[in-house]
MITILO-285972 format. One record per residue (C-alpha): residue number from 1; x, y, z. Coordinates in steps of 0.1 Angstrom, whole numbers, always signed. Layout:
    nr      px      py      pz
   NUM       X       Y       Z
...
END
This chain:
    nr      px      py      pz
     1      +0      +0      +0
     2     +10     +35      -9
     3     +24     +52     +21
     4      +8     +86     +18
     5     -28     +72     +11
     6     -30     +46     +36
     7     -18     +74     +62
     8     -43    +100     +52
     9     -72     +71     +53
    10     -64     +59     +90
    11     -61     +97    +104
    12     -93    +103     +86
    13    -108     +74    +102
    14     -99     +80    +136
    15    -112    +120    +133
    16    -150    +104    +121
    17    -143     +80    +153
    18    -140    +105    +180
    19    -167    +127    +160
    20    -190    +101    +170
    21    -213    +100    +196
    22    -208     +72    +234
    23    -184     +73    +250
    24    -148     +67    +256
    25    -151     +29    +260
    26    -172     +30    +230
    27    -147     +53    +209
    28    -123     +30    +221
    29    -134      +5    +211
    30    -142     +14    +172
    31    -107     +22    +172
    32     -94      -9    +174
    33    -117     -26    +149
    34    -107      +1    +123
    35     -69      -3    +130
    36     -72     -45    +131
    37     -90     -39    +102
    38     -70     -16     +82
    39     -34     -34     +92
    40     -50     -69     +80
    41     -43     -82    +122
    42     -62    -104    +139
    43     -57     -87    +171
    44     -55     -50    +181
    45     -54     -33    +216
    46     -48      -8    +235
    47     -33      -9    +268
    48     -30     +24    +292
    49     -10     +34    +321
    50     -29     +47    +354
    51     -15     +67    +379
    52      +0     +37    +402
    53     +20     +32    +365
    54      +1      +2    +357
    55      -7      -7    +324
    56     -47     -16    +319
    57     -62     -32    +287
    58     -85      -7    +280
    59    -102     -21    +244
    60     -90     -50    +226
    61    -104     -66    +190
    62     -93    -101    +189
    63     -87    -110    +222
    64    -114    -122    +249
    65    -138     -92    +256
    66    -136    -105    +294
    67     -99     -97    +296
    68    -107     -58    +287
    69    -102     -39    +322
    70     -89     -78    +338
    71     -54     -79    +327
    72     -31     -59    +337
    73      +6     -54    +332
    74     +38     -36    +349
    75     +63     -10    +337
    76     +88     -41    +321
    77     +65     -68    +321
    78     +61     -87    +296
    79     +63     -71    +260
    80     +37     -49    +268
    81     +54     -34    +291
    82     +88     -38    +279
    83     +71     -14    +250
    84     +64     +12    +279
    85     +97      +6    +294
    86    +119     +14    +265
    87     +97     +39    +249
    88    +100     +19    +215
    89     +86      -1    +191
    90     +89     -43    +199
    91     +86     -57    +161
    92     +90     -96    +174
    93     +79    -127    +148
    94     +72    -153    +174
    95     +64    -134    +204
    96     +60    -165    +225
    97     +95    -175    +221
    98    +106    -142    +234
    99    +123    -143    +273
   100    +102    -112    +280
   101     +71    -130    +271
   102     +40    -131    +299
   103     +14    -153    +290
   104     -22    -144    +302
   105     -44    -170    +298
   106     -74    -149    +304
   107     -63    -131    +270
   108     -74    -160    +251
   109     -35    -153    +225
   110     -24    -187    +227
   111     -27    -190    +187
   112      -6    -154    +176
   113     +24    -157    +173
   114     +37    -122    +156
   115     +35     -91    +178
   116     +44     -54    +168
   117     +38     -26    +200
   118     +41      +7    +196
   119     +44     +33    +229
   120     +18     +55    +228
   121     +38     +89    +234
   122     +32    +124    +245
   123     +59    +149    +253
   124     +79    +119    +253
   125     +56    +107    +284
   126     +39     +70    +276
   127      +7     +67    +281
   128      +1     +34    +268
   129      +8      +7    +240
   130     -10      +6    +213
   131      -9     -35    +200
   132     -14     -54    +168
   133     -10     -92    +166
   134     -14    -122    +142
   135     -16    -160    +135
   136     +11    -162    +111
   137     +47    -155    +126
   138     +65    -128    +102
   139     +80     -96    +115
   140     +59     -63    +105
   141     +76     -41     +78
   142     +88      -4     +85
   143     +64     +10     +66
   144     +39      -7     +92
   145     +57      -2    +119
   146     +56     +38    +109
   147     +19     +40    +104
   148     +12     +24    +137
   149     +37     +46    +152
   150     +16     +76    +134
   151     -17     +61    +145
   152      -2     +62    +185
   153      +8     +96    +182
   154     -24    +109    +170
   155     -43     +86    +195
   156     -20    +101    +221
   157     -34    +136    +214
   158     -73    +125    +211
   159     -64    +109    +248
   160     -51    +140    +263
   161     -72    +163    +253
   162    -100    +146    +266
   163    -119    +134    +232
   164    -118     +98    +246
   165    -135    +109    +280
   166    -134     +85    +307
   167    -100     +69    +303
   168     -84     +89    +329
   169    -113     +91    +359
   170     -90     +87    +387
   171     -75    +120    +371
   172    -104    +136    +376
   173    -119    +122    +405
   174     -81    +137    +423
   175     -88    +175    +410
   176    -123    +175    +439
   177    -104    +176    +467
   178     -76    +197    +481
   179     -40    +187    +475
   180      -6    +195    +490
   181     +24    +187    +468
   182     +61    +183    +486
   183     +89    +194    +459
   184    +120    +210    +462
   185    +124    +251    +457
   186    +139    +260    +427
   187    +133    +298    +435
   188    +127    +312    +467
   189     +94    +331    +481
   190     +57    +324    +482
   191     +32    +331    +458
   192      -5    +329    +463
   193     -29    +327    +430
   194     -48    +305    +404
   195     -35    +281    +381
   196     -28    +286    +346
   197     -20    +254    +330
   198     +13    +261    +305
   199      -4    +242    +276
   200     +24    +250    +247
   201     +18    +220    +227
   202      -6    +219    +191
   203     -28    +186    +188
   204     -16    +175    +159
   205     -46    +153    +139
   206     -37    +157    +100
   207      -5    +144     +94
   208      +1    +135     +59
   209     +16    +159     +39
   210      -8    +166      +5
   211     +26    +185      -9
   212     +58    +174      +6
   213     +72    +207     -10
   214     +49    +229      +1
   215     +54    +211     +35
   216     +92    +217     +31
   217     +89    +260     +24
   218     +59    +260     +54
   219     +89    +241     +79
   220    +118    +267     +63
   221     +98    +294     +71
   222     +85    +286    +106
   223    +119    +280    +113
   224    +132    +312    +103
   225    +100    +330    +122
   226    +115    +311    +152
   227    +150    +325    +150
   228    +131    +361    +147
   229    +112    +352    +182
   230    +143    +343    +198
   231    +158    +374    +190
   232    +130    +397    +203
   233    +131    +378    +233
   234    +166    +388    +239
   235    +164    +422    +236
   236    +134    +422    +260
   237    +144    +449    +292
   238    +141    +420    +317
   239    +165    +400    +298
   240    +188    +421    +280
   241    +215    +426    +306
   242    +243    +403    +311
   243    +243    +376    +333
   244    +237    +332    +327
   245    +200    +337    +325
   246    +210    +356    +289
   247    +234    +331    +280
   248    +204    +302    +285
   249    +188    +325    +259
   250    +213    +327    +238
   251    +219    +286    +238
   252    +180    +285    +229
   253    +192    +307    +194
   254    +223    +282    +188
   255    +201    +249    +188
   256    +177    +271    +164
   257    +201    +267    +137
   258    +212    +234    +149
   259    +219    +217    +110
   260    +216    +184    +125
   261    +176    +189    +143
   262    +169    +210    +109
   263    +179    +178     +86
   264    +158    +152    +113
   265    +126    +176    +110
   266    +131    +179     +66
   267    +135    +137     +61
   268    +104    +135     +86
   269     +86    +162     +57
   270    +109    +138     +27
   271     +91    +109     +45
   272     +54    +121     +33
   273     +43    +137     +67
   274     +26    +176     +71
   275     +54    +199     +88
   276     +35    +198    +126
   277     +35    +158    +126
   278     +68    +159    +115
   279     +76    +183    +145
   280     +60    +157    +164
   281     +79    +129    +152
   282    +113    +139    +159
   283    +103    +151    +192
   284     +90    +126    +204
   285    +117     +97    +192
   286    +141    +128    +205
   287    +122    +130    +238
   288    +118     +92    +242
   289    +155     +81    +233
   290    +173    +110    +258
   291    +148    +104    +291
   292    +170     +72    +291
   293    +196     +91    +293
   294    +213     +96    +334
   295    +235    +128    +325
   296    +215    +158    +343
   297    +233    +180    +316
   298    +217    +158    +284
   299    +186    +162    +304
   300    +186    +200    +305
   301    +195    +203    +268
   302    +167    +176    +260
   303    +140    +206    +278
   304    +158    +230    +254
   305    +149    +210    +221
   306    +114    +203    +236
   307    +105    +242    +239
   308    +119    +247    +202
   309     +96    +223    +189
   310     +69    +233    +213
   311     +77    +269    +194
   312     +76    +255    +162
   313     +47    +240    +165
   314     +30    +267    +176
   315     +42    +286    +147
   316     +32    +260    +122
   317      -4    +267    +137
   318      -3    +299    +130
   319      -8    +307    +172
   320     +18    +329    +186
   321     +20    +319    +217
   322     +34    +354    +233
   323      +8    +376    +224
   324     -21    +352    +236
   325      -3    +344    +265
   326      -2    +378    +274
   327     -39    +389    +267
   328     -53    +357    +288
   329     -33    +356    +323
   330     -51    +364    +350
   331     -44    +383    +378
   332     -20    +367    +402
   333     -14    +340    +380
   334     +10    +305    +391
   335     +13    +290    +355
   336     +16    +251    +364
   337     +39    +231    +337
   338     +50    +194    +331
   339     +80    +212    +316
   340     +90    +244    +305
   341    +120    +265    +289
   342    +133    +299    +296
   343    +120    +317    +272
   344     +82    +299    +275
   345     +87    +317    +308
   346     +96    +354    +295
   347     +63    +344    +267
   348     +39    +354    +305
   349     +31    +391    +316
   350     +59    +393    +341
   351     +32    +418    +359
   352      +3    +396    +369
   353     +27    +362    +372
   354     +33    +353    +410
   355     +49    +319    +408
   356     +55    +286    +386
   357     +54    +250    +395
   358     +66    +223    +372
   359     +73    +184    +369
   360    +106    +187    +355
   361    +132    +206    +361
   362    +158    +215    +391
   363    +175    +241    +412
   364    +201    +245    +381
   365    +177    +243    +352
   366    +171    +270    +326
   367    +140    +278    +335
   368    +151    +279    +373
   369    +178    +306    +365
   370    +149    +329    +347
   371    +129    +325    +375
   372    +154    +338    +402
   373    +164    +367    +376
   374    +129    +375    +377
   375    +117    +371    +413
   376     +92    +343    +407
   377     +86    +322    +433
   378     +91    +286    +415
   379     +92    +249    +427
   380    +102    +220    +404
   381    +100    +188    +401
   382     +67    +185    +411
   383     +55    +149    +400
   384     +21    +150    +395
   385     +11    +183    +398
   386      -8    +182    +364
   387     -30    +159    +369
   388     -43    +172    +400
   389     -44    +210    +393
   390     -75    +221    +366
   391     -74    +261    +355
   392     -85    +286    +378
   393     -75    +263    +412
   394     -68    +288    +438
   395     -33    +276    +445
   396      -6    +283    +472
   397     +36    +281    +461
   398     +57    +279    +491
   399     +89    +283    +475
   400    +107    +280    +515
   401     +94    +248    +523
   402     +90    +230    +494
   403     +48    +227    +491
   404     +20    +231    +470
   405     -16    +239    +484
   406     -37    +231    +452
   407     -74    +244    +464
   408     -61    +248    +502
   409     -89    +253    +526
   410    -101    +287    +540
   411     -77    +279    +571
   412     -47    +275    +549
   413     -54    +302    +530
   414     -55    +324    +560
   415     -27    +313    +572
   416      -2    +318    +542
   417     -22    +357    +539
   418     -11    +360    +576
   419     +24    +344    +569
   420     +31    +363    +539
   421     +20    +398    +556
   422     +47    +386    +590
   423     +70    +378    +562
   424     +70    +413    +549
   425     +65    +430    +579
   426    +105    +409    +593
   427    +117    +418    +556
   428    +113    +454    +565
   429    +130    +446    +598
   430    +159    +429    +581
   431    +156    +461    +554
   432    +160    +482    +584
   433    +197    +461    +591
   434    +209    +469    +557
   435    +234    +489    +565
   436    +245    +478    +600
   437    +271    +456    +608
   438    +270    +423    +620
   439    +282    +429    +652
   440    +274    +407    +683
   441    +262    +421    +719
   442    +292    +415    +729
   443    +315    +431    +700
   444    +321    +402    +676
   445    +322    +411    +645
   446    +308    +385    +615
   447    +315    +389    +582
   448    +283    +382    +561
   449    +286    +368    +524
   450    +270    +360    +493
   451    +269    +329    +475
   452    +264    +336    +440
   453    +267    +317    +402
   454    +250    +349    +384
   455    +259    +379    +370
   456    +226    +396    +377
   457    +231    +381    +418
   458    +254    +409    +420
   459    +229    +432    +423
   460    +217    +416    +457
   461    +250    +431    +469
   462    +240    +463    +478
   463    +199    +453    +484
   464    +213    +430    +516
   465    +245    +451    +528
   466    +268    +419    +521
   467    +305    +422    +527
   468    +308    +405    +495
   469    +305    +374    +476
   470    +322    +347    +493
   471    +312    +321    +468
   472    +307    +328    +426
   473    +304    +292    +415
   474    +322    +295    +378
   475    +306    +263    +363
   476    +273    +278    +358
   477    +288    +296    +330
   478    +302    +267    +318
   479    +270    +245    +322
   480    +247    +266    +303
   481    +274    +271    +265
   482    +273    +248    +240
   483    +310    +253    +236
   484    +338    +258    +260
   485    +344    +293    +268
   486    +370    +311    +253
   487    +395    +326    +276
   488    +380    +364    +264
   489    +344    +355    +277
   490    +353    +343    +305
   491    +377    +373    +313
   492    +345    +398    +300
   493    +322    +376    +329
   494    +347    +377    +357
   495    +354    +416    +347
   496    +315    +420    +347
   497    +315    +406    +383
   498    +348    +425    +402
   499    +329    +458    +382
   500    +292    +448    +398
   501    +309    +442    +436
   502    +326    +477    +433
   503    +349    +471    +455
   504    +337    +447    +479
   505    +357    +410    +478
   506    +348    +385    +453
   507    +360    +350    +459
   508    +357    +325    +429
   509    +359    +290    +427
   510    +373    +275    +400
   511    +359    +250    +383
   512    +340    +224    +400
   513    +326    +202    +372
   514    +323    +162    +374
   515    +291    +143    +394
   516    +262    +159    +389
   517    +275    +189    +365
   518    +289    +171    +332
   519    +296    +193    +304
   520    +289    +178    +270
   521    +314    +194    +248
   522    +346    +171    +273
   523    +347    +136    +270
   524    +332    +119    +308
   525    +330     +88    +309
   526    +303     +69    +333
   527    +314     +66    +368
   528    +298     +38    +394
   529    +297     +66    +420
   530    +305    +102    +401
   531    +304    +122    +433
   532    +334    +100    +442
   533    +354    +101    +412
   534    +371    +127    +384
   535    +353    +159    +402
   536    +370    +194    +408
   537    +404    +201    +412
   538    +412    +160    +398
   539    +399    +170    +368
   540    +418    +204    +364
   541    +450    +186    +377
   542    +442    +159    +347
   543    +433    +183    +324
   544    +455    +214    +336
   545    +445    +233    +300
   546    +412    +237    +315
   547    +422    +254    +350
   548    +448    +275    +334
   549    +429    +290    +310
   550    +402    +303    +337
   551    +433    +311    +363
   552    +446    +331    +328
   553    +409    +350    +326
   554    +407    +360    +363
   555    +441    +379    +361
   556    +434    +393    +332
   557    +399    +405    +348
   558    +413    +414    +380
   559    +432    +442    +360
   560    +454    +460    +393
   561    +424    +452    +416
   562    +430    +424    +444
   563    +413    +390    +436
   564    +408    +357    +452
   565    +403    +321    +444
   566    +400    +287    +456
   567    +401    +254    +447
   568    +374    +227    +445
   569    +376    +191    +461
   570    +411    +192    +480
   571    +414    +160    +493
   572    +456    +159    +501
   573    +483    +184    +501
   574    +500    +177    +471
   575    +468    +183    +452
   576    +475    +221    +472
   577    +509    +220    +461
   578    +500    +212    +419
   579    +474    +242    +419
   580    +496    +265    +432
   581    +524    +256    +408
   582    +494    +263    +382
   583    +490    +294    +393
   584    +522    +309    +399
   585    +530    +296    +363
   586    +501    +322    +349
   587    +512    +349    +369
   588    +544    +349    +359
   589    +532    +345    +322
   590    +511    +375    +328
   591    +535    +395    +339
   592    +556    +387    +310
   593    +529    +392    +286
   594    +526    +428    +301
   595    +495    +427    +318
   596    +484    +452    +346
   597    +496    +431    +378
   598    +466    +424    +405
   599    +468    +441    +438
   600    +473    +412    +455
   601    +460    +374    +440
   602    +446    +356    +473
   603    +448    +319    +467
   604    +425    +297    +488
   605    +412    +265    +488
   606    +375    +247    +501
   607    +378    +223    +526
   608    +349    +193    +516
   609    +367    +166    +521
   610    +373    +146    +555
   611    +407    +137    +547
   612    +424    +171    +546
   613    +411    +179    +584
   614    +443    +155    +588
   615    +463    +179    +571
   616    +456    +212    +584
   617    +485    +224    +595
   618    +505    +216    +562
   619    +477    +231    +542
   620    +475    +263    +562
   621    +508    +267    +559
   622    +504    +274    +522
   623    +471    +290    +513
   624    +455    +326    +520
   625    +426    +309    +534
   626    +399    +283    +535
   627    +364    +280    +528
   628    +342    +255    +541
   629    +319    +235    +517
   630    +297    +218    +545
   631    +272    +204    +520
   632    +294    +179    +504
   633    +317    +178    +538
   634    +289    +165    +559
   635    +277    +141    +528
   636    +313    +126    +527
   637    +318    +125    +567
   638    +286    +107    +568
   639    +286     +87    +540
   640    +253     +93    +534
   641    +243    +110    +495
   642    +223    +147    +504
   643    +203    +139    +469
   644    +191    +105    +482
   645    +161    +107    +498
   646    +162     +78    +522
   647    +198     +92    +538
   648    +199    +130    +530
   649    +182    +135    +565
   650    +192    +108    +585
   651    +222    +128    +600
   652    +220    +162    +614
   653    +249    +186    +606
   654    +240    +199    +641
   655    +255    +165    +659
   656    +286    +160    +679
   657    +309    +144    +657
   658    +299    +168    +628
   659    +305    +198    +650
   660    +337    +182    +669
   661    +349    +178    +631
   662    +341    +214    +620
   663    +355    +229    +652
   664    +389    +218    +644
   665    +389    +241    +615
   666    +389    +269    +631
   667    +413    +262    +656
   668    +438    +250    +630
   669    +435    +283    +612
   670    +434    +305    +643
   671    +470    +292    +651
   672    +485    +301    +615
   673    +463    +335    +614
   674    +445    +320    +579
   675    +411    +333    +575
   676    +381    +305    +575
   677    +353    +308    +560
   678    +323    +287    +555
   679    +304    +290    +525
   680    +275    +261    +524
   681    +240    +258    +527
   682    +245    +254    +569
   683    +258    +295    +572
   684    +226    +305    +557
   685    +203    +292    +585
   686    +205    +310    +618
   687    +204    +282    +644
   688    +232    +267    +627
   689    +251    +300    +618
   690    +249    +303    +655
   691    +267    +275    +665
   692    +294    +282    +638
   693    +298    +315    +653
   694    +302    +299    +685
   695    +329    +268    +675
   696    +347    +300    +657
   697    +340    +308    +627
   698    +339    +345    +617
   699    +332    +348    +583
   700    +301    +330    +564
   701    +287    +331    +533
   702    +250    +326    +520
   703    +220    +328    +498
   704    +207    +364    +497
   705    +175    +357    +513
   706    +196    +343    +545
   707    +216    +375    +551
   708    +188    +393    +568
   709    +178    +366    +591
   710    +211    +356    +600
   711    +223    +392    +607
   712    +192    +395    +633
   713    +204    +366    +649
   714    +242    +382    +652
   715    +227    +415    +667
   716    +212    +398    +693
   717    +236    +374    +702
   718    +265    +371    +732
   719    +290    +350    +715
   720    +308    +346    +747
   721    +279    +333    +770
   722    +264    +309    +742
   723    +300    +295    +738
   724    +303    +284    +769
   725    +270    +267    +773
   726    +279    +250    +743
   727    +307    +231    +751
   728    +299    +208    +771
   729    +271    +198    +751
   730    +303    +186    +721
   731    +314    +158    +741
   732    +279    +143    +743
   733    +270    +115    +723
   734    +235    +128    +717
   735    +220    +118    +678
   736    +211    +156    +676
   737    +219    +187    +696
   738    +193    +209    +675
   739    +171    +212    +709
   740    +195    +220    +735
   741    +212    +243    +713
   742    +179    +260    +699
   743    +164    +260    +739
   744    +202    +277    +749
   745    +192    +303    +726
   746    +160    +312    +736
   747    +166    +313    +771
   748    +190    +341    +764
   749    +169    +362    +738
   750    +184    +351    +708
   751    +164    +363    +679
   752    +157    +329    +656
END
């Protein structure tokens, strides 16, 4: 059969099908006699996944009738679910012989032996199999193989959008009641509002192309149209300044004219499909082939490709989303998203937006690093959330702790109106502290830092009174280029920095890339436990080109100003010993080179790893200072991963042998007059910043949102009185000193 035809007859078929009046069962059921009948297979069904991730047979011609809503299968199962596993067709001539074969007597398929299943995809999400079968054992052809894929996709859309009603009731019967949803803050504050579902996707239900070269000209020019888009979104004010949230932007105009996604989306035009369905295809085979994928990075660049298309699509369909968007938010508005892009996100009115909630995405996605830029109160990761949020859902974001109220009660409601007002009414307390120094009651004086990755954090300098930035994580610039950055962009970011502090100290880390934060363009290889392995300072030691080029950028940037540095993931002295090398090496090439010579280069290092609190007093010996990481310290003295769920709270930071360990840092570095620091996530909560203070710290750096509260604390503190309570409690061997320490405090009037 002729390829174009038979497609244009089956999507024609399945248009008068959902036309028709029942229903879903019904519809679904038509469905399957048309496709048994129009493949020539003696068996066709359809098999969907329910929300405990099941997969139900929902309509089946062929099989026993009895078996529809009886037989059910897992994710991996059998090759039904082996289908919804791997996101891929199974083309398999003798199914029966297969090792992933689950026989269900109640199906009655004893007598078929050939077996093709097709996922039934959306956004690269399955949400089913679509299944023919016959007698006779032979393996399906491509060009069947295609048309059932074709007949999925389109099913796929008719499922979503709700033309087959009924197949998704427990959906429906979840959006009644109230819901609260636990996810992790991507962007801090709290937004109250109503939902507006981000729907940027085009139901795609013709899909033959009538013209392939008509087709071809429509895809050129919607192409084209979307590198003009790009462009005006670029030059909006909100964006146009520099900083990583316009370098996301600018990766968005790079994959634009990507030749190779250009040549995918023209052979899926060649192949005899309309321009949106070939959109469609390669997205979805794109989509469906990298969520296998474990690099975060791949992940990140996979959301990228899915807005483009999402963009293109929209273009094909002649419905620009921007200026719709914009006429259509409501008031207080918290757009809910299975995914999203940056630039989906600057599509909103940034006036009536309050906050954003989506299933994908983390702390260091694109569309997290908008959010911040912008003030948007945003929490990702939010499985679920979709499917029990409906337009219009009066909805609570509490981008602090992490929940979701989807239609809260009138009690929770007050509540968060109350907490928001307090919240605002301590801001203006900690706005009143702006400009006083973090001095104790009893004269200590703190130094109070910021913890930054972004050019455009810089401005939070001045809004908090900071001493300065005693963290600028370098790999976010990195992360988010397609390239590696050439030694003049990285000199024009770190100048852009040292110009925004005006003055005030700057500390950069160099690069701390490996585990988690893999960047495409350098050859990683998989590692059995990658926060373990070729991380920080062992791969600039490895790969010294790398470290020397960004040591080369900083003195060029630092110009005659002083500037400081420190190295990631120390774990011996000789490590100390190599970097140092590296760096005197550049200096001494700068200064041939003839290069205005820094006031004074401050060369540090981060203390993360338990093995160099052995080596103190040969480190200190040869640094400027030290910096605490105590995220990944206390995750290596525990052993216990802080992104695993199971272990990331099993051990408080505020125990005996995690503050016995920490203590000794200070004490090394007091007796060699080095400088310590503490820049991790435990500085920038005041009960613990208390009892850094107190073990003798003086120097701590933070998230802007922390300074206030922590400088509160600091004013109303008597370092002196609250050490000496303290230490007796070190020696105890107590799971948790949280409560003594917090009841300590409040019995003397610290503010917490």
């Amino acid at each position: 059969m002729a390829r174009e035809p038979a497609m244009r007859i089956i999507m024609r078929r399945l248009r008068e099908i959902m036309a028709e009046q029942g229903d879903g069962q019904s519809r679904l059921d038509h469905i399957v006699q048309q496709i048994a009948g129009f493949m020539v297979a003696e068996v066709c069904s359809i098999y969907l996944k329910r929300q405990d991730g099941m997969l139900e047979l929902f309509a089946t011609e062929g099989l026993n009738r009895s078996a529809v809503h009886s037989t059910f299968m897992r994710r991996g199962e059998g090759l039904v679910g082996r289908c919804a596993e791997i996101a891929a067709p199974v083309n398999e001539p003798d199914a029966s012989s297969h090792p992933a074969f689950s026989y269900r007597p109640e199906t009655g398929e004893e007598p078929f032996h050939s077996f093709l299943a097709v996922p039934i995809l959306r956004a690269g999400e399955v949400l089913g199999v679509l299944t023919v079968q016959n007698k006779t054992a032979k393996e399906y052809s491509e060009e069947e193989v295609e048309i059932l894929q074709t007949t999925a996709m389109v099913l796929a859309e008719h499922l979503v959008s709700g033309a087959v009603a009924g197949t998704n009731t427990a959906a429906a019967m979840t959006r009644a009641v109230g819901q609260v949803v636990r996810a992790p803050a991507i962007a801090e504050g709290i937004a109250l509002g109503y939902v507006v579902l981000h729907e940027p996707r085009v139901i795609v239900t013709e899909t033959a192309a009538d013209d392939p070269v008509a087709e071809r000209e429509r895809l050129d020019h919607a192409i084209d149209e979307l590198r003009g888009n790009l462009d005006e979104l670029i030059d909006q004010d909100a964006v146009a300044h520099a900083g990583e949230h316009r370098d996301v932007l600018e990766a968005y105009r790079m994959f634009a004219s990507d030749r190779g996604w250009q040549r995918r989306l023209r052979d899926a035009v060649a192949s005899g499909l309309n321009a949106e369905a070939a959109v469609e295809r390669v997205q979805n085979q794109t989509r469906a082939r990298m969520l296998r994928q474990s690099d975060p990075f791949w992940r990140e660049r996979l959301r990228d490709l899915d807005e483009l298309s999402d963009r293109l699509m929209r273009i094909l369909a002649a419905r620009r989303a921007g200026a719709s968007m914009r006429k259509e938010l409501p008031a207080d508005a918290v757009v809910v998203a299975r995914t999203m892009g940056a630039a989906d996100l600057l599509d909103y009115d940034r006036s009536k937006l309050r906050g954003l909630v989506i299933e994908e995405g983390g702390d260091s996605s694109h569309v997290a690093i908008v959010a911040r830029a912008l003030g948007i109160a945003a929490i990702g990761q939010a499985r679920g959330v979709i499917e029990r949020a409906a337009p219009g859902d009066p909805v609570i974001v509490d981008a602090q702790s992490g929940e979701i109220y989807i239609r809260p009660s009138t009690e929770v409601l007050s509540a968060y109106k109350e907490k928001v007002r307090f919240l605002a009414s301590k801001q203006r307390v900690y706005a009143a502290l702006r400009d006083l120094p973090a001095i104790s009651k009893d004269g200590v004086r703190i130094e109070l830092q910021l913890n930054s990755g972004l050019l455009v954090d810089m401005a939070h300098l001045d809004a908090t009174g900071a001493d300065g930035v005693g963290l600028f994580r370098t790999e976010l610039q990195f992360m988010v280029a397609s390239t590696f950055p050439r030694l003049e962009r990285q000199t024009d970011l770190y100048r852009s920095v040292l110009d925004a502090a005006a003055g005030k100290p700057v500390i950069f880390r160099t690069l701390d890339i490996g585990a988690d934060k893999v960047l495409p363009y350098l050859r990683h290889q998989e590692e059995p436990n990658p926060a373990l392995g070729w991380r920080g300072i062992r791969m600039g030691l490895d790969r010294p080109a790398l470290l020397r080029v960004q040591l080369r950028a900083l003195l060029r940037a630092a110009g005659e100003r002083e500037v400081s540095l420190m190295i990631p993931m120390i774990s011996a002295t000789f490590e100390v010993a190599a970097a140092r090398a590296l760096l005197d090496r550049e200096l001494e090439l700068h200064k041939k080179r003839g290069g205005p010579m820094p006031e004074r280069v401050n060369f540090g290092i981060m203390i993360e790893v338990p093995s160099i609190l052995y080596e103190l007093d040969a480190v200190l010996r040869t640094v400027d200072f030290v910096s605490v990481g105590s995220n990944d310290l206390m995750q290596y003295l525990f052993a216990a991963d802080r992104a695993n769920e199971r272990v990331a709270n099993r051990f408080d930071v505020l125990s005996p042998p995690a503050l016995r360990a920490l203590a000794l840092i200070p004490e090394a570095a007091q007796r060699h007059r080095v400088p310590a620091r503490l820049c991790g996530e435990m500085g920038g909560r005041p009960l613990e910043a208390l009892t850094l203070i107190c073990l003798g710290f003086r120097s701590l750096s933070m998230a802007p949102a922390s300074l206030g509260p922590v400088k509160a604390m600091i004013r109303s503190l008597d370092v002196a009185a609250m050490r000496r309570a303290l230490a007796p409690l070190l020696s105890s061997e107590a799971r948790s000193l949280r409560q003594e320490i917090g009841a300590i405090a409040a019995a003397q009037g610290v503010s917490l």
